[in-house]
MMTF fields as JSON, N, C-alpha, C and O atoms, coordinates in Angstrom:
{
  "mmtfVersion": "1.0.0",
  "mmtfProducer": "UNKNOWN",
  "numBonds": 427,
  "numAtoms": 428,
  "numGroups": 107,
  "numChains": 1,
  "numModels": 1,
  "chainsPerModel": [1],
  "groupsPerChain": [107],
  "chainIdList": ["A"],
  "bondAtomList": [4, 2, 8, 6, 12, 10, 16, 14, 20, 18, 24, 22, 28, 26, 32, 30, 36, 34, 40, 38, 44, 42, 48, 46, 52, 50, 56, 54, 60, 58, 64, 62, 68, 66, 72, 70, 76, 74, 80, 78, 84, 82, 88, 86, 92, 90, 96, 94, 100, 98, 104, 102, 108, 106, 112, 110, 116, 114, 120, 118, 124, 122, 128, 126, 132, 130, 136, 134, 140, 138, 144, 142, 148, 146, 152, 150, 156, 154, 160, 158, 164, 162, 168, 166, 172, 170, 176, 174, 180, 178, 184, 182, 188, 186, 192, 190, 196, 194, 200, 198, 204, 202, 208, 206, 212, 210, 216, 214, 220, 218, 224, 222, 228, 226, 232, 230, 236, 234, 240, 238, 244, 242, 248, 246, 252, 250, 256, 254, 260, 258, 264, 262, 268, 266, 272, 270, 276, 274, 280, 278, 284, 282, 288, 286, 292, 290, 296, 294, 300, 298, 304, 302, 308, 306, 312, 310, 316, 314, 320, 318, 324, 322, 328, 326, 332, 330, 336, 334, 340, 338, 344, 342, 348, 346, 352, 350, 356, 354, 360, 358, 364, 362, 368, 366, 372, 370, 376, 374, 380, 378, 384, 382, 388, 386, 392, 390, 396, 394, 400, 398, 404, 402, 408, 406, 412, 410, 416, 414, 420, 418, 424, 422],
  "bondOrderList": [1, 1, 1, 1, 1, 1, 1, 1, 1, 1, 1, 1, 1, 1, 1, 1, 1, 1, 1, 1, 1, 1, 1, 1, 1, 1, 1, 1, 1, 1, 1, 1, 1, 1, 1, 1, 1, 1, 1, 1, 1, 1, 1, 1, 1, 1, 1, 1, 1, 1, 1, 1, 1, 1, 1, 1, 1, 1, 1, 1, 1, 1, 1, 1, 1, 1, 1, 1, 1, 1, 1, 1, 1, 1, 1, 1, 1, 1, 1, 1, 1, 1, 1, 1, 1, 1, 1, 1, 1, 1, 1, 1, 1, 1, 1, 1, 1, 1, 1, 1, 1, 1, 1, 1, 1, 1],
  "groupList": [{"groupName": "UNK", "atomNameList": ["N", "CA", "C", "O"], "elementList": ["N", "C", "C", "O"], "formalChargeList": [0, 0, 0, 0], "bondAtomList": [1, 0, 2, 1, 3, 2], "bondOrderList": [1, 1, 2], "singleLetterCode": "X", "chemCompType": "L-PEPTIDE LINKING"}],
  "groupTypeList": [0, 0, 0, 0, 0, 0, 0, 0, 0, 0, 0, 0, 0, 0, 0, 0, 0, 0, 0, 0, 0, 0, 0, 0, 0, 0, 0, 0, 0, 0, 0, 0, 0, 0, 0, 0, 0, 0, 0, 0, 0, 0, 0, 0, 0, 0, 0, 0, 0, 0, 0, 0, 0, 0, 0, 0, 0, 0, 0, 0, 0, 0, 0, 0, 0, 0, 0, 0, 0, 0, 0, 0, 0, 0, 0, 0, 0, 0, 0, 0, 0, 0, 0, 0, 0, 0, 0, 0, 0, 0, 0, 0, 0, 0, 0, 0, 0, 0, 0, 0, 0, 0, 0, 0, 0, 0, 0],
  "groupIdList": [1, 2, 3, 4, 5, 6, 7, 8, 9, 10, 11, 12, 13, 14, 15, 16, 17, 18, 19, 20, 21, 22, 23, 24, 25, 26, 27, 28, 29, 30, 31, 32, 33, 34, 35, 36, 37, 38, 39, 40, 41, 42, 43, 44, 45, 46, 47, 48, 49, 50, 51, 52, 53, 54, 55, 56, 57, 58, 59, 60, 61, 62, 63, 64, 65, 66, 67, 68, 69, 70, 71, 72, 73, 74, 75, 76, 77, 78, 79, 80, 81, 82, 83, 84, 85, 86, 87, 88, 89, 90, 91, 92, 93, 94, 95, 96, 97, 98, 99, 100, 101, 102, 103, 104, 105, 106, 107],
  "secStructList": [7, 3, 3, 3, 3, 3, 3, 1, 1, 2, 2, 2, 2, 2, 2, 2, 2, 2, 2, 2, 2, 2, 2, 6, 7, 7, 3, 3, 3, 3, 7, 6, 6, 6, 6, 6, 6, 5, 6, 6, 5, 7, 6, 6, 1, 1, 1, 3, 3, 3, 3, 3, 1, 7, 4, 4, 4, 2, 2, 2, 2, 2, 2, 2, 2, 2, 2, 2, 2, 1, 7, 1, 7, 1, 1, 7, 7, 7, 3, 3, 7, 6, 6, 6, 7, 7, 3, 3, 7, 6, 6, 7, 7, 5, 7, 6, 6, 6, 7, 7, 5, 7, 7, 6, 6, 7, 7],
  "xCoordList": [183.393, 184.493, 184.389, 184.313, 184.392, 184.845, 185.337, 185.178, 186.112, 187.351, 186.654, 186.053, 186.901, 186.299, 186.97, 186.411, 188.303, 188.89, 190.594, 191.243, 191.029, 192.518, 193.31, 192.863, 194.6, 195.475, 196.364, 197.081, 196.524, 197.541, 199.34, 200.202, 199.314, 200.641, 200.386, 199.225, 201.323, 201.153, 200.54, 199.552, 201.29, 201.572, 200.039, 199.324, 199.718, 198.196, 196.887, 195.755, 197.372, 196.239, 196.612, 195.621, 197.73, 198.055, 196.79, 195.795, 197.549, 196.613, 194.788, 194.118, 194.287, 192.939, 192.468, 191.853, 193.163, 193.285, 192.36, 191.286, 193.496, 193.941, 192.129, 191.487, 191.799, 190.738, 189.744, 188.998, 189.407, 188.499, 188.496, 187.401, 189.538, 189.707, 189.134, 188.361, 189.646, 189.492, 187.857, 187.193, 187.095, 185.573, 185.247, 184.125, 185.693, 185.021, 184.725, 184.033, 185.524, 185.016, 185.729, 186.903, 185.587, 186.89, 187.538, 186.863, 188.265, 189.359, 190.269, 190.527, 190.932, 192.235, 192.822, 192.217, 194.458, 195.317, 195.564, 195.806, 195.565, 195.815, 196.719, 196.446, 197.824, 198.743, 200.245, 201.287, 200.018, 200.955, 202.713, 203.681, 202.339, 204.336, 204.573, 205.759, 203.346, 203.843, 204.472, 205.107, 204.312, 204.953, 206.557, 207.426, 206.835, 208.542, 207.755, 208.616, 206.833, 206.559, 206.548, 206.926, 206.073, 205.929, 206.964, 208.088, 206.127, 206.767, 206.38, 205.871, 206.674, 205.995, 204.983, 204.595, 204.558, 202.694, 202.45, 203.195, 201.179, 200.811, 200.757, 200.64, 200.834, 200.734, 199.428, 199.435, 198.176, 196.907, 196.595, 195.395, 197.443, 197.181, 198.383, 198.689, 198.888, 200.104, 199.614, 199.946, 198.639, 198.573, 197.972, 197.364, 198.083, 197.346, 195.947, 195.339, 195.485, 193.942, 193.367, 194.264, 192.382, 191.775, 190.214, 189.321, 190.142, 189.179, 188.422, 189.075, 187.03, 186.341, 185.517, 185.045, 185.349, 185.228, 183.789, 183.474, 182.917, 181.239, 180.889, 181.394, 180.084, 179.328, 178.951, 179.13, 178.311, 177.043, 178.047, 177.444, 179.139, 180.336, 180.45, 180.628, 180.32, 180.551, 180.401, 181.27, 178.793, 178.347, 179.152, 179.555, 179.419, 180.047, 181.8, 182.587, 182.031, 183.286, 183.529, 184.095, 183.131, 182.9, 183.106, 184.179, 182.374, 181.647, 183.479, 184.238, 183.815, 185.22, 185.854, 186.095, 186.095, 187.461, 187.345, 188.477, 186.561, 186.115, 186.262, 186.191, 186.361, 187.03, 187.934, 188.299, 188.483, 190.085, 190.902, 192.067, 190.31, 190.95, 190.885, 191.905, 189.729, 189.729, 190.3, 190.744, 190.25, 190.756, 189.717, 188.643, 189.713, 189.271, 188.919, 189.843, 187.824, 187.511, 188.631, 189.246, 188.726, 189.256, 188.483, 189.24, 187.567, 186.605, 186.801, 186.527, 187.103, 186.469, 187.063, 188.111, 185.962, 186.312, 187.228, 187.344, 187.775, 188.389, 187.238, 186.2, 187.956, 187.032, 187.217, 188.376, 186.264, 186.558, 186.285, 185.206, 187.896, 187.74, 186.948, 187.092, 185.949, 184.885, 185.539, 184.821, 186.749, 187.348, 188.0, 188.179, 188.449, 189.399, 188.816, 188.915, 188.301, 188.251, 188.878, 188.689, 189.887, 190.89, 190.449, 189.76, 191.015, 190.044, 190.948, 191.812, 191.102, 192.436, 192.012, 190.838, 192.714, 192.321, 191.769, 191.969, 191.213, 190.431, 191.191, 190.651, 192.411, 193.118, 193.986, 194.977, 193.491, 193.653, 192.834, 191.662, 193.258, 192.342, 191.754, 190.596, 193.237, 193.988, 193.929, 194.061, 193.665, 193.967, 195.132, 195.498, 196.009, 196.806, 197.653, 198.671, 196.401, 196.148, 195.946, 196.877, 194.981, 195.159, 194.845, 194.643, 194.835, 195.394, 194.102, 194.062, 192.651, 191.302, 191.643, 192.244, 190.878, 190.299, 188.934, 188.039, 189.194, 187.722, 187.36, 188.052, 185.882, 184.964, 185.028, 185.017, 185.082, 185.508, 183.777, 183.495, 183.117, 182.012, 181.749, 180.827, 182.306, 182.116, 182.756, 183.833, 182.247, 182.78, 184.12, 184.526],
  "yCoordList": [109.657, 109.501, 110.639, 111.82, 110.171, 111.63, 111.266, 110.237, 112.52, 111.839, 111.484, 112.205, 110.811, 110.469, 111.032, 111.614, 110.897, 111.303, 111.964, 111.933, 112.317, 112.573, 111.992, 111.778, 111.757, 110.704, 111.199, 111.875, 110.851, 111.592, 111.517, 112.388, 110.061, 110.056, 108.944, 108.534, 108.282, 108.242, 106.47, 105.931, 105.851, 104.524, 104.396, 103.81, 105.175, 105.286, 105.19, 104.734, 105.656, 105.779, 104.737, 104.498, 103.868, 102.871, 101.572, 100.958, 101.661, 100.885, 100.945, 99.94, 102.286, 102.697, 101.25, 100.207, 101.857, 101.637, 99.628, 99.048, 99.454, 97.768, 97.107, 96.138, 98.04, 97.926, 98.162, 97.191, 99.316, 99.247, 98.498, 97.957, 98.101, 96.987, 95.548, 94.821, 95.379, 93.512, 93.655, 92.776, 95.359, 94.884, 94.963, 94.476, 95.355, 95.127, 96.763, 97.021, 97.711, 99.168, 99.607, 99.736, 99.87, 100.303, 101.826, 102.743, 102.042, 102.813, 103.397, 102.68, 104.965, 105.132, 106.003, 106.842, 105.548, 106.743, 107.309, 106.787, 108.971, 109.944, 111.055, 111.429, 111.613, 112.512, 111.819, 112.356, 110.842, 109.661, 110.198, 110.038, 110.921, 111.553, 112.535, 112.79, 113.567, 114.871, 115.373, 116.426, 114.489, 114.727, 115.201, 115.082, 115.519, 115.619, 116.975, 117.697, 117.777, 118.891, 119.916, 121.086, 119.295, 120.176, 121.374, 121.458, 122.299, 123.519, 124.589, 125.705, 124.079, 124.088, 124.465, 125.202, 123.882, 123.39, 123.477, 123.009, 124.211, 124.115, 122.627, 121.754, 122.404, 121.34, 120.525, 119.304, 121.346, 120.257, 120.355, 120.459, 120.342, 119.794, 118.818, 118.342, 118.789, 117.557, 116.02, 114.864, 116.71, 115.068, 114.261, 114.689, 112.48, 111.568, 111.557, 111.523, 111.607, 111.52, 110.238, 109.441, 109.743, 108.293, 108.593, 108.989, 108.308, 108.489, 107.284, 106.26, 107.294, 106.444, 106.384, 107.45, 105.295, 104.75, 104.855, 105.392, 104.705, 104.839, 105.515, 105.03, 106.629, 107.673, 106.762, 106.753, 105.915, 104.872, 103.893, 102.906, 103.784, 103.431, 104.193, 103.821, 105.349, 106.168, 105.843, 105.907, 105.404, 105.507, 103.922, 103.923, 102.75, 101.95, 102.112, 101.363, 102.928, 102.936, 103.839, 103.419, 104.938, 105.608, 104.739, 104.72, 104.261, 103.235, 102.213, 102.323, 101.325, 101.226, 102.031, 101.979, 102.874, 103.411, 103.928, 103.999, 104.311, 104.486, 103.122, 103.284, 102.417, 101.043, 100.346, 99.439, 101.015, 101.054, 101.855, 101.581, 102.855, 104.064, 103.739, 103.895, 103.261, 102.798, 101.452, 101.165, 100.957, 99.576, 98.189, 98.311, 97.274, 96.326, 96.803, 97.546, 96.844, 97.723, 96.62, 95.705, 96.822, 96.254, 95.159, 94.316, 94.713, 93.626, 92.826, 91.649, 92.959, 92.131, 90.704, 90.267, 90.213, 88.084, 88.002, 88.627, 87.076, 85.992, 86.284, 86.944, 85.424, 85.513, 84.25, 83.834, 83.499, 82.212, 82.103, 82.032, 82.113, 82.236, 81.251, 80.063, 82.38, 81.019, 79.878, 78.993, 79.943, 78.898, 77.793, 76.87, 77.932, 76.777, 76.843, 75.688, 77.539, 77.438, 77.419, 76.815, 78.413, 78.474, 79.853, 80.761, 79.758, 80.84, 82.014, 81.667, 83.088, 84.201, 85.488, 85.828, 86.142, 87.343, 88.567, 88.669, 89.335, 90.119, 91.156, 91.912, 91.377, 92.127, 91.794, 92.387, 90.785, 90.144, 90.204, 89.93, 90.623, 90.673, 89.561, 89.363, 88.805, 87.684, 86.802, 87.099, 85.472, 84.04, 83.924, 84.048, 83.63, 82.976, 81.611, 81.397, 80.875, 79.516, 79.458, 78.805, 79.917, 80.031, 81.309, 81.306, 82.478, 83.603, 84.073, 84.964, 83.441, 84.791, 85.258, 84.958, 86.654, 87.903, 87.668, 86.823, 88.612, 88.527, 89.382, 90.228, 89.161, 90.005, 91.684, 91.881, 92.52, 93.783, 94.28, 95.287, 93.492, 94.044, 92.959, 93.237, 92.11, 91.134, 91.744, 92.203, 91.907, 91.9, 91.502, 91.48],
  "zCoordList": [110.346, 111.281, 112.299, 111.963, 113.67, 114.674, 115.91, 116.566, 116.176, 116.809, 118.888, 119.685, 118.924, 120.598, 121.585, 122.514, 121.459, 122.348, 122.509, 121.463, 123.273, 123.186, 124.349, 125.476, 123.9, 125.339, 125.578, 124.841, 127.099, 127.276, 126.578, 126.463, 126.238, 125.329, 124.566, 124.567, 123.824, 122.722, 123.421, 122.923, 124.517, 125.037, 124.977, 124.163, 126.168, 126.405, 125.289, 125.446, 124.41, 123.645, 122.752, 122.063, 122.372, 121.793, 122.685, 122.3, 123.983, 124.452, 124.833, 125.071, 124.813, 124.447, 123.108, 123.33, 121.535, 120.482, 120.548, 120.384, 120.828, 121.222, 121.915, 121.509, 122.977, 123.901, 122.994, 122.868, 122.17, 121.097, 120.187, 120.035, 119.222, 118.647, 119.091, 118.468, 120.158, 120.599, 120.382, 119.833, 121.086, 120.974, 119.762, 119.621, 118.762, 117.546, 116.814, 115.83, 117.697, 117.494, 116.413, 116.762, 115.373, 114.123, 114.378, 113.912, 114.785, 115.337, 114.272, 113.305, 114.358, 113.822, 114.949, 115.617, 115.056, 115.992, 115.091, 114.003, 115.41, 115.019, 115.677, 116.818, 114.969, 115.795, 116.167, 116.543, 115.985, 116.5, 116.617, 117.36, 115.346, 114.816, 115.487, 115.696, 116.148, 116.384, 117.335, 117.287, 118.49, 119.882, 119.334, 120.199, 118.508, 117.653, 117.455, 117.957, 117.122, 116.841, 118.065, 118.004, 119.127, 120.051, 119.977, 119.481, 120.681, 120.406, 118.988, 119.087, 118.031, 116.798, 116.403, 115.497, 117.183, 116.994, 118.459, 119.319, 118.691, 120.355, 120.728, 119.867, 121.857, 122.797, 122.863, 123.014, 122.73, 122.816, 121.307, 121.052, 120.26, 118.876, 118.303, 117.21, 119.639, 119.626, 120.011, 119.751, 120.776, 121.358, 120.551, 119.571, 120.955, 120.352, 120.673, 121.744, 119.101, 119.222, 119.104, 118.83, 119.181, 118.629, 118.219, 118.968, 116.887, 116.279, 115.73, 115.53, 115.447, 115.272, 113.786, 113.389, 113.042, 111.926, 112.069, 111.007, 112.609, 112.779, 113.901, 114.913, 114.111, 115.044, 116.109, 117.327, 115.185, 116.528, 117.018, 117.439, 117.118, 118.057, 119.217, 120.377, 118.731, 120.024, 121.571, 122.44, 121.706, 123.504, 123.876, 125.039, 123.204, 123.474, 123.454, 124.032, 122.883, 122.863, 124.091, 125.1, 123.971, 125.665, 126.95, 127.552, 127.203, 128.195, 128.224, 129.187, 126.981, 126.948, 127.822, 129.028, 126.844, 127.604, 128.845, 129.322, 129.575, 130.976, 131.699, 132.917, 131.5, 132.018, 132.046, 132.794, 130.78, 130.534, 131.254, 131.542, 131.557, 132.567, 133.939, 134.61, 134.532, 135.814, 136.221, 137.332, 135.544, 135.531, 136.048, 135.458, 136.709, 137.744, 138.822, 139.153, 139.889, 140.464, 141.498, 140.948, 142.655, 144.487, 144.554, 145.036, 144.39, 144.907, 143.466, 143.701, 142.302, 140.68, 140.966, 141.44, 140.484, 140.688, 139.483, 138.429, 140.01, 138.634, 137.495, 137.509, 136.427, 135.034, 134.357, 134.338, 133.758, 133.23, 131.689, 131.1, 131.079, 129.516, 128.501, 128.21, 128.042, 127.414, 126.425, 125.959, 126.174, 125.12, 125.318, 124.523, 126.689, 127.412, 128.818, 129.232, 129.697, 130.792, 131.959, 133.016, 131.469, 132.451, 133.211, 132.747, 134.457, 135.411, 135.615, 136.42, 135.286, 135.539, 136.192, 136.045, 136.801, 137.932, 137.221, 136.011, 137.754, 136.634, 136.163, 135.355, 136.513, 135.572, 134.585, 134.159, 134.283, 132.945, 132.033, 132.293, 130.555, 129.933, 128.804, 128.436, 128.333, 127.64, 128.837, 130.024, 128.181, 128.659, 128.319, 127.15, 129.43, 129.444, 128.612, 127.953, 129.185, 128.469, 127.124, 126.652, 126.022, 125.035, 124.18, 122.965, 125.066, 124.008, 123.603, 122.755, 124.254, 123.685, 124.609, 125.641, 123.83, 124.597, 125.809, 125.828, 126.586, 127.375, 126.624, 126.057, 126.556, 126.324, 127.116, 128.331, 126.261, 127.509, 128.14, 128.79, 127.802, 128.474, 129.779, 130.546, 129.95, 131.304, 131.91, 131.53, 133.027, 134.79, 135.072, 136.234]
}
């Protein structure tokens, strides 16, 4: 297990979590309770961490969340969900229509 990264609050790294998950990355949040400590406990051992279940996750899970952070670039096409075929804007990540995931490595 080692930890990848730290967020800035707890929302954020919930949704990191979610983004590693859908790809298949085995994930734990960590820190989750402490933001109630602050003060206590210094501040950058407060925050939410997200840690990872296999090493060789790592450069893919990276690569994730750097896309999770930036988002859809200004120009990204529609996306057409391989299960139904319904066509949705690229800041979508979920079909609409019936509820798969995109693939987080497509465009």
């Amino acid at each position: 297990m080692k930890r990848l990264t730290r967020a800035p609050n707890l929302i954020t790294a919930q949704h990191w979590v979610n983004v590693l998950s859908t790809a298949g990355v085995s994930c734990q949040l960590h820190n989750r309770y402490l933001n109630g400590a602050l003060g206590e406990i210094p501040a950058d051992q407060c925050a939410p961490e997200i840690w990872i279940v296999d090493d060789r996750d790592e450069s893919l899970a990276l690569r994730l969340l750097e896309r999770a952070r930036s988002g859809p670039a200004s120009d990204a096409r529609p996306w057409r969900c391989a299960k139904c075929g319904e066509v949705l804007e690229a800041q979508f990540t979920v079909c609409w229509q019936c509820g798969t995931a995109r693939d987080p490595l497509d465009g």
